[in-house]
Backbone as XML, in Angstrom:
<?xml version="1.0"?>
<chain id="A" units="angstrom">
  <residue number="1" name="UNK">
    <atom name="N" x="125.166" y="-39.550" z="53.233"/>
    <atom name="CA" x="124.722" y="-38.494" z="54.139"/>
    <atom name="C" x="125.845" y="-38.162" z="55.108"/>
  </residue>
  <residue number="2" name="UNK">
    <atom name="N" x="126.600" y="-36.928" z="54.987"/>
    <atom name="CA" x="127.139" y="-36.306" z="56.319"/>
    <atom name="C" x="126.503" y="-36.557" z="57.761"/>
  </residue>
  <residue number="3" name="UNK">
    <atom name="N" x="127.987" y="-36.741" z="58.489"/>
    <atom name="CA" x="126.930" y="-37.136" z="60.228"/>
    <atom name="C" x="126.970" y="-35.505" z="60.761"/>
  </residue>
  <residue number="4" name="UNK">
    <atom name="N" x="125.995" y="-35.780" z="61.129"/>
    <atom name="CA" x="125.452" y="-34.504" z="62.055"/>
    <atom name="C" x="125.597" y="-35.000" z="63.606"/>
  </residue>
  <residue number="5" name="UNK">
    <atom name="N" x="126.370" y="-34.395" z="64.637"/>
    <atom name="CA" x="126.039" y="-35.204" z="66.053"/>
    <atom name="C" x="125.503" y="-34.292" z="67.000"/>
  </residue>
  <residue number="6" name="UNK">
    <atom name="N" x="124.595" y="-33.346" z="66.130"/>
    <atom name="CA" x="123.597" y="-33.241" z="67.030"/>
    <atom name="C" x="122.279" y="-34.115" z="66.926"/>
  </residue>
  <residue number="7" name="UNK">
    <atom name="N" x="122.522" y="-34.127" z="65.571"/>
    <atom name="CA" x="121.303" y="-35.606" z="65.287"/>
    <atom name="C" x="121.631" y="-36.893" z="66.052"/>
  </residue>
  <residue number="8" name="UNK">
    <atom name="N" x="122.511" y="-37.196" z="66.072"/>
    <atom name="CA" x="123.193" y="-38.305" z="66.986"/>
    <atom name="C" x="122.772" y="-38.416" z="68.453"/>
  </residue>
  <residue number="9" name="UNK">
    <atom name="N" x="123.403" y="-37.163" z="68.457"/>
    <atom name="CA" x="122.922" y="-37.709" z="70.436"/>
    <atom name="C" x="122.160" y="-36.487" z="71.053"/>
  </residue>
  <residue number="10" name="UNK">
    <atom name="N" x="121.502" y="-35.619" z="70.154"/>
    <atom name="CA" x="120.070" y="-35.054" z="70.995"/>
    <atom name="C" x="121.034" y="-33.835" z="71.441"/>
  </residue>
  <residue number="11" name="UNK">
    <atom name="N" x="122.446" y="-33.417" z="71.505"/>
    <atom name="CA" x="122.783" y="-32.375" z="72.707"/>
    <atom name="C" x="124.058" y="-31.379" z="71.610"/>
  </residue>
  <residue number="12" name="UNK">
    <atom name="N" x="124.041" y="-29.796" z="71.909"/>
    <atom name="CA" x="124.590" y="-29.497" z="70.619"/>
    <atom name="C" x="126.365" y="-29.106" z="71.571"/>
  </residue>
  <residue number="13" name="UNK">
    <atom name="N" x="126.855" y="-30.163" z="72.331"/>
    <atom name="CA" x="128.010" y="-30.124" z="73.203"/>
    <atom name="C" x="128.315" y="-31.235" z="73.601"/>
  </residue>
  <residue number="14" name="UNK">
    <atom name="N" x="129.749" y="-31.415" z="73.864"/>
    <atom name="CA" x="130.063" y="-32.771" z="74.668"/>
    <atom name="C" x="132.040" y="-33.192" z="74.349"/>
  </residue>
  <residue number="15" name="UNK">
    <atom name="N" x="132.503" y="-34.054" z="74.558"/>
    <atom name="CA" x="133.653" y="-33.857" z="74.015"/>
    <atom name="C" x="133.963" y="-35.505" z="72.682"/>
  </residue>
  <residue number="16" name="UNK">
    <atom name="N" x="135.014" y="-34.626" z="72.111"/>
    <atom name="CA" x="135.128" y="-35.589" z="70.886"/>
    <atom name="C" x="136.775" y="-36.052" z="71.299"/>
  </residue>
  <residue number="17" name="UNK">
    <atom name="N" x="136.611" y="-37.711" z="71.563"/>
    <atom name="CA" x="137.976" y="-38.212" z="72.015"/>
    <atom name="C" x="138.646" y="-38.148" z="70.155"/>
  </residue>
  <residue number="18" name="UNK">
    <atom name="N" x="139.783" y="-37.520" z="69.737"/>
    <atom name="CA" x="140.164" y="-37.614" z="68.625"/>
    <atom name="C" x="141.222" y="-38.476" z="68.775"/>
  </residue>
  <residue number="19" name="UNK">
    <atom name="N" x="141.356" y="-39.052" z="67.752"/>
    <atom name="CA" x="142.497" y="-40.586" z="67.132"/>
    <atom name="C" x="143.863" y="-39.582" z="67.147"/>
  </residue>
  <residue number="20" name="UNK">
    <atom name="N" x="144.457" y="-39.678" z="67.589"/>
    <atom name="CA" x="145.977" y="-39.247" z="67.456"/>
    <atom name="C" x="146.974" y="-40.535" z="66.833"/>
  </residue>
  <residue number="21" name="UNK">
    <atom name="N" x="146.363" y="-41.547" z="66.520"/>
    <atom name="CA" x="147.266" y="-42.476" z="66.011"/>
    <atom name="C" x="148.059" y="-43.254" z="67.418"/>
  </residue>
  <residue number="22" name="UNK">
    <atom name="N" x="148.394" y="-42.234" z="68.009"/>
    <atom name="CA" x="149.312" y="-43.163" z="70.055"/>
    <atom name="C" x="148.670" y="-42.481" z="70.707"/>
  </residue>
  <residue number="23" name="UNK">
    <atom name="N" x="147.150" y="-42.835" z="70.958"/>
    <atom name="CA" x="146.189" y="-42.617" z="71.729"/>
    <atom name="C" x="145.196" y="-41.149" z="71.403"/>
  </residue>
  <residue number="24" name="UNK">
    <atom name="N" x="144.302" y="-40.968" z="72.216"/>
    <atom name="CA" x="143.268" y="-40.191" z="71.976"/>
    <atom name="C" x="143.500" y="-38.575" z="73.011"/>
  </residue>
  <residue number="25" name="UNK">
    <atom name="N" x="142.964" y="-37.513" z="71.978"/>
    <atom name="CA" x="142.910" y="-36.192" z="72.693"/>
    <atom name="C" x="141.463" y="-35.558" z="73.035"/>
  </residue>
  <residue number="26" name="UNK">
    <atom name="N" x="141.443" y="-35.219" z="74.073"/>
    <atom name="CA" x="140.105" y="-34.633" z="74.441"/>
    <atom name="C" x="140.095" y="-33.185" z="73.966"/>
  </residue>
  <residue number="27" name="UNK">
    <atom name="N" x="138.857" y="-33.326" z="73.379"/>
    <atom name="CA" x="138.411" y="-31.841" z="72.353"/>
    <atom name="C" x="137.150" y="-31.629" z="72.826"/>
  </residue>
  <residue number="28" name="UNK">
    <atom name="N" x="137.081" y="-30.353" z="73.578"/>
    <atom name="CA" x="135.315" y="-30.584" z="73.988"/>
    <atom name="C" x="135.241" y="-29.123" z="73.385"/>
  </residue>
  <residue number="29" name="UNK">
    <atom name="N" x="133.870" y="-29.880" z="72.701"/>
    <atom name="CA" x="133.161" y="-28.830" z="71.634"/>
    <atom name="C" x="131.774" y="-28.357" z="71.888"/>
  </residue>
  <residue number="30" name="UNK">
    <atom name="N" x="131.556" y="-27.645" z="71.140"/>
    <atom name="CA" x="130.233" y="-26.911" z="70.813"/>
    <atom name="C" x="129.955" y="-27.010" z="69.161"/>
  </residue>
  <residue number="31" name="UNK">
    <atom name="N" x="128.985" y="-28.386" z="68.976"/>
    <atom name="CA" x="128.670" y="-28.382" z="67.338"/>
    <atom name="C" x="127.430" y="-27.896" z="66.985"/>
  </residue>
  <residue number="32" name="UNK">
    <atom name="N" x="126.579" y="-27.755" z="67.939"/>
    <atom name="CA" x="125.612" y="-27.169" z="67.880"/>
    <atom name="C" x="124.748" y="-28.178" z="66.926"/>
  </residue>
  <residue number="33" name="UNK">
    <atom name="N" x="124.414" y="-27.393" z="65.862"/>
    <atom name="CA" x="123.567" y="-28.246" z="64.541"/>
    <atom name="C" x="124.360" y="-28.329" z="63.147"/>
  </residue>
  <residue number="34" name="UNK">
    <atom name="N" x="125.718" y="-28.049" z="63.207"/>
    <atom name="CA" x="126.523" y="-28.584" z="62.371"/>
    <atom name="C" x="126.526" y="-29.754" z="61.714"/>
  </residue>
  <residue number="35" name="UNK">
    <atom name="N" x="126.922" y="-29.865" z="60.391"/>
    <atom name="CA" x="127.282" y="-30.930" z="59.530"/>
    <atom name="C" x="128.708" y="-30.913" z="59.428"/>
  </residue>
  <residue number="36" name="UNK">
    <atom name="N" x="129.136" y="-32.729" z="59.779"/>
    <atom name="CA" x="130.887" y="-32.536" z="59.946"/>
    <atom name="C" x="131.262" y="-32.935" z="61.390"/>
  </residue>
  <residue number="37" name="UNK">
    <atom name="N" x="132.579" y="-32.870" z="61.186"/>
    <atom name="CA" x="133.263" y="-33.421" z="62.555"/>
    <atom name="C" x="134.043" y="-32.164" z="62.611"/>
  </residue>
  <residue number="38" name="UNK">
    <atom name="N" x="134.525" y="-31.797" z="63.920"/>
    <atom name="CA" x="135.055" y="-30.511" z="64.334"/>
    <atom name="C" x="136.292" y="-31.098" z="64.363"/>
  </residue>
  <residue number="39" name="UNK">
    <atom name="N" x="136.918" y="-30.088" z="63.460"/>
    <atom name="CA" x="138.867" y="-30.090" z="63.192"/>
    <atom name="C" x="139.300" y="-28.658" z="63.657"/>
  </residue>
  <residue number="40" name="UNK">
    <atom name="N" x="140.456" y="-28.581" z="64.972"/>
    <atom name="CA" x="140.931" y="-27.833" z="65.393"/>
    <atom name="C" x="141.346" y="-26.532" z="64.250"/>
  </residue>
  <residue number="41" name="UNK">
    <atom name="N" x="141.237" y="-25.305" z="64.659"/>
    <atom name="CA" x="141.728" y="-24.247" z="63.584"/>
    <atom name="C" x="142.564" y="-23.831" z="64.698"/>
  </residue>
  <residue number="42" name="UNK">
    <atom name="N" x="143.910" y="-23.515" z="64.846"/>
    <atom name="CA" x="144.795" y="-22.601" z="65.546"/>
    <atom name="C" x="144.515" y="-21.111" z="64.927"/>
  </residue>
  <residue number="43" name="UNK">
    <atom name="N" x="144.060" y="-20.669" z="63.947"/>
    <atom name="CA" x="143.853" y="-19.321" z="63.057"/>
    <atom name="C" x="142.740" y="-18.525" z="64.136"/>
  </residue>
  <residue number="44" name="UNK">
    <atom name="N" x="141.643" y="-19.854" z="64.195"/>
    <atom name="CA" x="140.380" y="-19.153" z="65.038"/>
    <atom name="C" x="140.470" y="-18.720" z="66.255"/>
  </residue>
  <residue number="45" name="UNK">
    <atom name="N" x="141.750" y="-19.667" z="67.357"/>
    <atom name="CA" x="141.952" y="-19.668" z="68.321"/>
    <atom name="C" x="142.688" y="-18.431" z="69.020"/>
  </residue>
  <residue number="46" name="UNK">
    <atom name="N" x="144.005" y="-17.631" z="67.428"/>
    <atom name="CA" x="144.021" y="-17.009" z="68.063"/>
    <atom name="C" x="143.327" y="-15.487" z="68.198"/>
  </residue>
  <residue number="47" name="UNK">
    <atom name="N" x="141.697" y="-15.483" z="67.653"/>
    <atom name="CA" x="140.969" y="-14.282" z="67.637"/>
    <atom name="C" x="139.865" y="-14.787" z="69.061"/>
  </residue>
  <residue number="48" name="UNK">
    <atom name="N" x="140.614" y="-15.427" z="69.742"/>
    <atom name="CA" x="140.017" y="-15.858" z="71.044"/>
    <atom name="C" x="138.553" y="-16.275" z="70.966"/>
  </residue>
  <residue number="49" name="UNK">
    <atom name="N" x="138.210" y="-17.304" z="69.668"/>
    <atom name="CA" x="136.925" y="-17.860" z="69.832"/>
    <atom name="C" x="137.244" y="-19.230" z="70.770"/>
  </residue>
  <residue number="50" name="UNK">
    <atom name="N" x="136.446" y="-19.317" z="71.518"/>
    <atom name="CA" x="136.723" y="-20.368" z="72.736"/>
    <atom name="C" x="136.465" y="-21.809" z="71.930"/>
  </residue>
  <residue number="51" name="UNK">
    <atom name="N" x="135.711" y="-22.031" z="70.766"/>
    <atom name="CA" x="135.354" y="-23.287" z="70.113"/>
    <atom name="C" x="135.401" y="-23.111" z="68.756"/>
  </residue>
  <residue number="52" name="UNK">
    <atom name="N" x="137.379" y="-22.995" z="68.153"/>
    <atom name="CA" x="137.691" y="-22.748" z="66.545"/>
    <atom name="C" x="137.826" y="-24.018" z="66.154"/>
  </residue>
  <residue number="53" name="UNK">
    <atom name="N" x="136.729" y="-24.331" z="65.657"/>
    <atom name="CA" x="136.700" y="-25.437" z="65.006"/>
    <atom name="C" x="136.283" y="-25.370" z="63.452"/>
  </residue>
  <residue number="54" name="UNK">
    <atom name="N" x="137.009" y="-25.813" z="62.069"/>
    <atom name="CA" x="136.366" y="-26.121" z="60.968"/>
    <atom name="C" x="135.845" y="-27.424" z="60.596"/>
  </residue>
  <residue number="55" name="UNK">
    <atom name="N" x="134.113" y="-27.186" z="60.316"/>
    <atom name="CA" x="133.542" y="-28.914" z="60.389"/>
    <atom name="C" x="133.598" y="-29.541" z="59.163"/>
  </residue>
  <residue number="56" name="UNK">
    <atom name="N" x="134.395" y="-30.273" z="59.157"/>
    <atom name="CA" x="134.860" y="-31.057" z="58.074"/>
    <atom name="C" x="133.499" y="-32.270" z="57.373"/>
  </residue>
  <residue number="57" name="UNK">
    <atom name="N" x="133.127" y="-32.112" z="55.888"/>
    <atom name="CA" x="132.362" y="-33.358" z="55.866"/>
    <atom name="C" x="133.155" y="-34.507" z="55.691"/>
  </residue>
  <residue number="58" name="UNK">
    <atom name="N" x="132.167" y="-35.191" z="56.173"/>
    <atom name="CA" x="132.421" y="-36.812" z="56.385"/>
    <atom name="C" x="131.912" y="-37.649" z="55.784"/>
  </residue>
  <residue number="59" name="UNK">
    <atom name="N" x="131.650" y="-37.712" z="54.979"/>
    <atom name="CA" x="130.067" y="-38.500" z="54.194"/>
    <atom name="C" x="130.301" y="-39.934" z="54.596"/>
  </residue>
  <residue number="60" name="UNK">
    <atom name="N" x="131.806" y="-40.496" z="54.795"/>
    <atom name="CA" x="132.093" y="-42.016" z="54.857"/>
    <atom name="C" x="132.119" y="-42.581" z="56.360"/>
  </residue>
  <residue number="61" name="UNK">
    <atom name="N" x="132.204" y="-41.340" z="57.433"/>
    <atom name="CA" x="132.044" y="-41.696" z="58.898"/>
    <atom name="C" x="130.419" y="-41.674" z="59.463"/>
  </residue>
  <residue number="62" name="UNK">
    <atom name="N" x="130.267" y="-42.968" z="60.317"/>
    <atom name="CA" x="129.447" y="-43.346" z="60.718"/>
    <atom name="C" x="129.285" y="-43.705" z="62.110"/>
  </residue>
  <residue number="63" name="UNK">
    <atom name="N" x="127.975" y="-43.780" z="63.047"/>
    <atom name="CA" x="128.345" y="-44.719" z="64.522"/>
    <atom name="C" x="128.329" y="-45.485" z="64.503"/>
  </residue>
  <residue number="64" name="UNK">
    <atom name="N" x="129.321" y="-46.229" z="65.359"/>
    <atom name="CA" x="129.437" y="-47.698" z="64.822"/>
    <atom name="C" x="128.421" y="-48.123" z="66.683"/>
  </residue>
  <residue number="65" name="UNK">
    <atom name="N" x="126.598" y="-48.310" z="66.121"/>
    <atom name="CA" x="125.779" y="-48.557" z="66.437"/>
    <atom name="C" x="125.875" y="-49.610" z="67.616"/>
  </residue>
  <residue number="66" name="UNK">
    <atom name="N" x="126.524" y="-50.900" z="67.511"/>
    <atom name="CA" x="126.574" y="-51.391" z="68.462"/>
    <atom name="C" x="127.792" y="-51.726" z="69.604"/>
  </residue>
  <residue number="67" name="UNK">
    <atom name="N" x="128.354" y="-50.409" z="69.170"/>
    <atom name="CA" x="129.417" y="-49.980" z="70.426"/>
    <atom name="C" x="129.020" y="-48.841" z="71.787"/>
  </residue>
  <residue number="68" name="UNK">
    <atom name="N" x="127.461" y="-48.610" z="71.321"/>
    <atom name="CA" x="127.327" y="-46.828" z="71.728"/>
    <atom name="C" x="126.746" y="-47.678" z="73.534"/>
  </residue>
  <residue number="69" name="UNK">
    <atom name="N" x="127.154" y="-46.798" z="74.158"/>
    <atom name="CA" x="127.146" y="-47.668" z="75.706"/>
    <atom name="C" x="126.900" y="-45.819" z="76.411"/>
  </residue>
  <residue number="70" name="UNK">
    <atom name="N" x="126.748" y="-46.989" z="77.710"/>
    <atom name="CA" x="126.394" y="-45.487" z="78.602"/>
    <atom name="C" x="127.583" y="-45.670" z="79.849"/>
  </residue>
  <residue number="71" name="UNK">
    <atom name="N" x="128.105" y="-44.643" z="80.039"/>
    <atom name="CA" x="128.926" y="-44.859" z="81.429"/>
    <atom name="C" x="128.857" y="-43.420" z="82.517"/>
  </residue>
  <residue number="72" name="UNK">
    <atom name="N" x="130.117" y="-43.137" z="82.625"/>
    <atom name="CA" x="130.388" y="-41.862" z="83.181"/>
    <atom name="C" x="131.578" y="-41.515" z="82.702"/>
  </residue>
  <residue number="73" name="UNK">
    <atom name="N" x="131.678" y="-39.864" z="82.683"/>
    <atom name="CA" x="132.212" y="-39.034" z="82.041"/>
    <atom name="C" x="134.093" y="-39.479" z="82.343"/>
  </residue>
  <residue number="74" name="UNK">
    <atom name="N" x="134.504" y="-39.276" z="83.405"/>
    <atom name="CA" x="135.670" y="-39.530" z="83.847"/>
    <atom name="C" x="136.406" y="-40.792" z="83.419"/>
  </residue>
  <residue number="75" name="UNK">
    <atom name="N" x="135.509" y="-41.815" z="83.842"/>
    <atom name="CA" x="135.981" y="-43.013" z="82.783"/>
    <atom name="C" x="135.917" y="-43.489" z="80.933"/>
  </residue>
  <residue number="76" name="UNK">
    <atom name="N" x="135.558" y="-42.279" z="80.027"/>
    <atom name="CA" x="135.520" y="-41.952" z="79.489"/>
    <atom name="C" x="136.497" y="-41.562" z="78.843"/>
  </residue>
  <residue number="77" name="UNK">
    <atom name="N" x="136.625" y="-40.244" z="79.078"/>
    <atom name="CA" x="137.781" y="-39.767" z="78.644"/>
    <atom name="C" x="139.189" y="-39.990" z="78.553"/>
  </residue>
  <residue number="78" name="UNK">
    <atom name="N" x="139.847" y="-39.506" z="77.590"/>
    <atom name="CA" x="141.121" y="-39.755" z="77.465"/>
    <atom name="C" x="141.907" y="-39.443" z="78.380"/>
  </residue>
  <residue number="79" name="UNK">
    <atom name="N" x="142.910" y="-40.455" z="78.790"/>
    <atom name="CA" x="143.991" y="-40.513" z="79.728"/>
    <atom name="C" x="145.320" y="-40.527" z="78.841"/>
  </residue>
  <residue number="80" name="UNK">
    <atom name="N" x="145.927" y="-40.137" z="78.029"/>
    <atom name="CA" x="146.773" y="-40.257" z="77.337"/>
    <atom name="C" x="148.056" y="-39.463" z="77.099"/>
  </residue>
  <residue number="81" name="UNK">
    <atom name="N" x="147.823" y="-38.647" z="78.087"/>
    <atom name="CA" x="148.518" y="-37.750" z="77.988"/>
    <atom name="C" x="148.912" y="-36.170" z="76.519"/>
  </residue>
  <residue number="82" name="UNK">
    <atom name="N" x="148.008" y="-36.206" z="75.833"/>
    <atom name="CA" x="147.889" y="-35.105" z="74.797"/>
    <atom name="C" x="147.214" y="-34.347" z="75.628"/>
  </residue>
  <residue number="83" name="UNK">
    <atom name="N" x="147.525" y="-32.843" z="75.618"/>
    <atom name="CA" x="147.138" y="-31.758" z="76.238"/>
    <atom name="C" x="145.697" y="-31.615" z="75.385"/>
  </residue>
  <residue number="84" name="UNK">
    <atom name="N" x="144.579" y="-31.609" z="76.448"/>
    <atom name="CA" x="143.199" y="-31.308" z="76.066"/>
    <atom name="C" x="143.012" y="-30.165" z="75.784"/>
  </residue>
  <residue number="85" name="UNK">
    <atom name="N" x="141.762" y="-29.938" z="74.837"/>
    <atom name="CA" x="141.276" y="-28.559" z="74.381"/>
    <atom name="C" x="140.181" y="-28.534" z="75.298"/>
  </residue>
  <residue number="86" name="UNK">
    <atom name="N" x="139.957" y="-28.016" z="76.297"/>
    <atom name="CA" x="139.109" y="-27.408" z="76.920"/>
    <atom name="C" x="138.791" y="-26.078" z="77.754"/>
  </residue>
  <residue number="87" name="UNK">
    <atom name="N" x="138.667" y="-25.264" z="76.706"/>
    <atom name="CA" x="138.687" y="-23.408" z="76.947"/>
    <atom name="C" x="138.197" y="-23.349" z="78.263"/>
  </residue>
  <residue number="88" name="UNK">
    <atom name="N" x="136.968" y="-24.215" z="78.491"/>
    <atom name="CA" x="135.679" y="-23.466" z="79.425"/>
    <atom name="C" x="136.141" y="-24.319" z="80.910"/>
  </residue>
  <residue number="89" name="UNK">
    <atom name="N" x="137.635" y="-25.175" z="80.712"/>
    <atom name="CA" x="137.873" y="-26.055" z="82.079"/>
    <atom name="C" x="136.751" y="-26.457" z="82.214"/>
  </residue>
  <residue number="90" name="UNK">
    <atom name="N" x="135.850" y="-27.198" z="81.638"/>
    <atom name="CA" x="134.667" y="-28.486" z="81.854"/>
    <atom name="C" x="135.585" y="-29.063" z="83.057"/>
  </residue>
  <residue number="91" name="UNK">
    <atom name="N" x="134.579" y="-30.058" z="84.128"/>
    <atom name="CA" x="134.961" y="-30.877" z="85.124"/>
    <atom name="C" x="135.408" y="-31.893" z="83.836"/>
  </residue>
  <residue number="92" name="UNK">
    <atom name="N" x="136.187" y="-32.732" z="83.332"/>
    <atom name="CA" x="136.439" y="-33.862" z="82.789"/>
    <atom name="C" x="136.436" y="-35.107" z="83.781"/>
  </residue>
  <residue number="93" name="UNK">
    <atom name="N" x="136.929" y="-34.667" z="84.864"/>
    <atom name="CA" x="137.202" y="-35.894" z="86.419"/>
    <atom name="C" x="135.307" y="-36.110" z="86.807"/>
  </residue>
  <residue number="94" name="UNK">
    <atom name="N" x="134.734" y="-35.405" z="86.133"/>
    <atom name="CA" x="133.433" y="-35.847" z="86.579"/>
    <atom name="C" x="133.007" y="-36.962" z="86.474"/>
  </residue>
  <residue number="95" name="UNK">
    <atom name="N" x="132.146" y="-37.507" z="87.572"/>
    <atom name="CA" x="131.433" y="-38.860" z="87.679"/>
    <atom name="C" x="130.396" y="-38.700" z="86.844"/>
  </residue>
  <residue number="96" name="UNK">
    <atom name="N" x="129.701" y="-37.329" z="86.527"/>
    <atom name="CA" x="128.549" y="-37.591" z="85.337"/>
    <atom name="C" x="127.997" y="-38.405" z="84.180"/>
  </residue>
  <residue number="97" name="UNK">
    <atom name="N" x="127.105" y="-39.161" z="84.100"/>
    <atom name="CA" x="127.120" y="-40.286" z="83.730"/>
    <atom name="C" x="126.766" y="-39.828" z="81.698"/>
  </residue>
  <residue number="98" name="UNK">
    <atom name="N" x="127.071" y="-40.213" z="80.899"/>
    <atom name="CA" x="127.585" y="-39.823" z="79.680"/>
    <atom name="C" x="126.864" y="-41.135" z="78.382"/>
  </residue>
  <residue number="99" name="UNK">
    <atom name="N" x="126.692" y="-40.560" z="77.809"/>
    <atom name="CA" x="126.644" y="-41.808" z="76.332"/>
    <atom name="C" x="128.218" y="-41.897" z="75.180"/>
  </residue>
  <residue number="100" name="UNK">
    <atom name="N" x="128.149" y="-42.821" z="74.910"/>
    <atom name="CA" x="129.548" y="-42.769" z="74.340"/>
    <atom name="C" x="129.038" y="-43.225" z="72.639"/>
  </residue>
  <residue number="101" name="UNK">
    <atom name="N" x="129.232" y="-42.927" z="71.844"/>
    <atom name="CA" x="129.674" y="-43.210" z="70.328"/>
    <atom name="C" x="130.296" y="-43.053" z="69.560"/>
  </residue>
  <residue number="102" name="UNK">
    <atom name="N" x="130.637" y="-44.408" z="69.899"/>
    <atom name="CA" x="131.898" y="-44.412" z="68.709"/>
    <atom name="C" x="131.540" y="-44.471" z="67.442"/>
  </residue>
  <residue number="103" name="UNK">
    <atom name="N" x="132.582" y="-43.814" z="66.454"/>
    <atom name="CA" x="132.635" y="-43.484" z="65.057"/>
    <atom name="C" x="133.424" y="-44.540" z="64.253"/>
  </residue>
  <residue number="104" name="UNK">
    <atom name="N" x="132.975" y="-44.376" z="63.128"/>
    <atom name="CA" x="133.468" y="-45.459" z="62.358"/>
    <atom name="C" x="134.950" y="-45.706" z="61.701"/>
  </residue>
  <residue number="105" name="UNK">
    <atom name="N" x="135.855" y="-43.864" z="62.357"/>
    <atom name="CA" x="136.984" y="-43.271" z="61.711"/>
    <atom name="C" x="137.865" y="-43.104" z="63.319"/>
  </residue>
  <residue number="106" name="UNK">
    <atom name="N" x="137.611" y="-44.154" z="64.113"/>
    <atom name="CA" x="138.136" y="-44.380" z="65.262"/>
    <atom name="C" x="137.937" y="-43.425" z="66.308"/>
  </residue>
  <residue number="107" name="UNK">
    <atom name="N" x="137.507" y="-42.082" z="65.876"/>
    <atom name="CA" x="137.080" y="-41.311" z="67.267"/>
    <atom name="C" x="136.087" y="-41.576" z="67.491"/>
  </residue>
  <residue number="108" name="UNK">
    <atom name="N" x="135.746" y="-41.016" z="69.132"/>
    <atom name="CA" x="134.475" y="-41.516" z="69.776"/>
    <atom name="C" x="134.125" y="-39.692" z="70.426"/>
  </residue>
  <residue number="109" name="UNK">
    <atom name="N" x="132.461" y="-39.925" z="70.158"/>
    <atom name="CA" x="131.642" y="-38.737" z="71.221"/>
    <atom name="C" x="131.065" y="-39.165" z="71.876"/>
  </residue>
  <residue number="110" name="UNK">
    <atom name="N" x="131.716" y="-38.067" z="72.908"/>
    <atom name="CA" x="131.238" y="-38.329" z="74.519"/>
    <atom name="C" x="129.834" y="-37.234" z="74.444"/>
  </residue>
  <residue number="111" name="UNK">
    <atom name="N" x="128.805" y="-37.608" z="75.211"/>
    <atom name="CA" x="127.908" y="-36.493" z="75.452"/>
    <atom name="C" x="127.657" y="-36.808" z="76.958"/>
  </residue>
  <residue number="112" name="UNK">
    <atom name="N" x="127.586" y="-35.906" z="77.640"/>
    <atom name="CA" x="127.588" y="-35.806" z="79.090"/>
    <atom name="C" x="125.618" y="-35.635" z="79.276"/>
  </residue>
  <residue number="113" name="UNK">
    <atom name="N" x="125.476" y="-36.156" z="80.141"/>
    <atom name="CA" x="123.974" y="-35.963" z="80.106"/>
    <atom name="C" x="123.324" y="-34.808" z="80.548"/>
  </residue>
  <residue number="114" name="UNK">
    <atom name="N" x="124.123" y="-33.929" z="81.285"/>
    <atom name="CA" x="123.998" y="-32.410" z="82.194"/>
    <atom name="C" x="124.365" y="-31.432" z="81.482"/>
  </residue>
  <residue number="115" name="UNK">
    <atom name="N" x="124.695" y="-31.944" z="80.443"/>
    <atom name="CA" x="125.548" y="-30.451" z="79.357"/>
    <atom name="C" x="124.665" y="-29.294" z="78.794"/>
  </residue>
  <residue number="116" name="UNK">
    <atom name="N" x="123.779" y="-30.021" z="78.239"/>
    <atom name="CA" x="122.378" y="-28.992" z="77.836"/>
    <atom name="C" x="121.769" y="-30.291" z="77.088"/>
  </residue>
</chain>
């Protein structure tokens, strides 16, 4: 079964820390009810859709269930220095308190609890 993460965590937004291999990039998306993990399109980006993403299936990625924790948003996110995708300037420095799940293909989704 493809992961769906709106099935996951109830919310069809939030950001996806992606594996860069020397640390993680913040990608905050809109998956709505998608099947797949959201892979950057530069093609989409430049017809100024604010969230060009193609959702890739996954059939072999999973949450890895007993990592999924609750914190806040700011401590969360990636500090790594890769320039974030965030069109809509989301607060990222927010204290908002967040669920985290991690994936079985080393990235983790963040869902912010205030997002929708």
């Amino acid at each position: 079964m493809n992961i769906n993460l709106h099935a996951v965590t109830g919310q069809e937004s939030g950001v996806v820390l992606v594996d860069m291999g020397a640390g993680y990039q913040n990608v905050v998306t809109n998956w709505g009810d998608k099947d797949g993990l959201p892979h950057f399109m530069p093609f989409f980006a430049e017809t100024s859709d604010p969230f060009p993403f193609l959702f890739v299936d996954v059939a072999d990625v999973r949450v890895d269930r007993p990592l999924v924790h609750k914190d806040r948003l700011c401590d969360e996110v990636a500090h790594d220095g890769f320039d974030d995708w965030n069109p809509w300037n989301d607060n990222l420095d927010s204290d908002e308190p967040c669920t985290v799940y991690p994936l079985t293909n080393g990235w983790k989704v963040i869902a912010p609890e205030n997002w929708n």
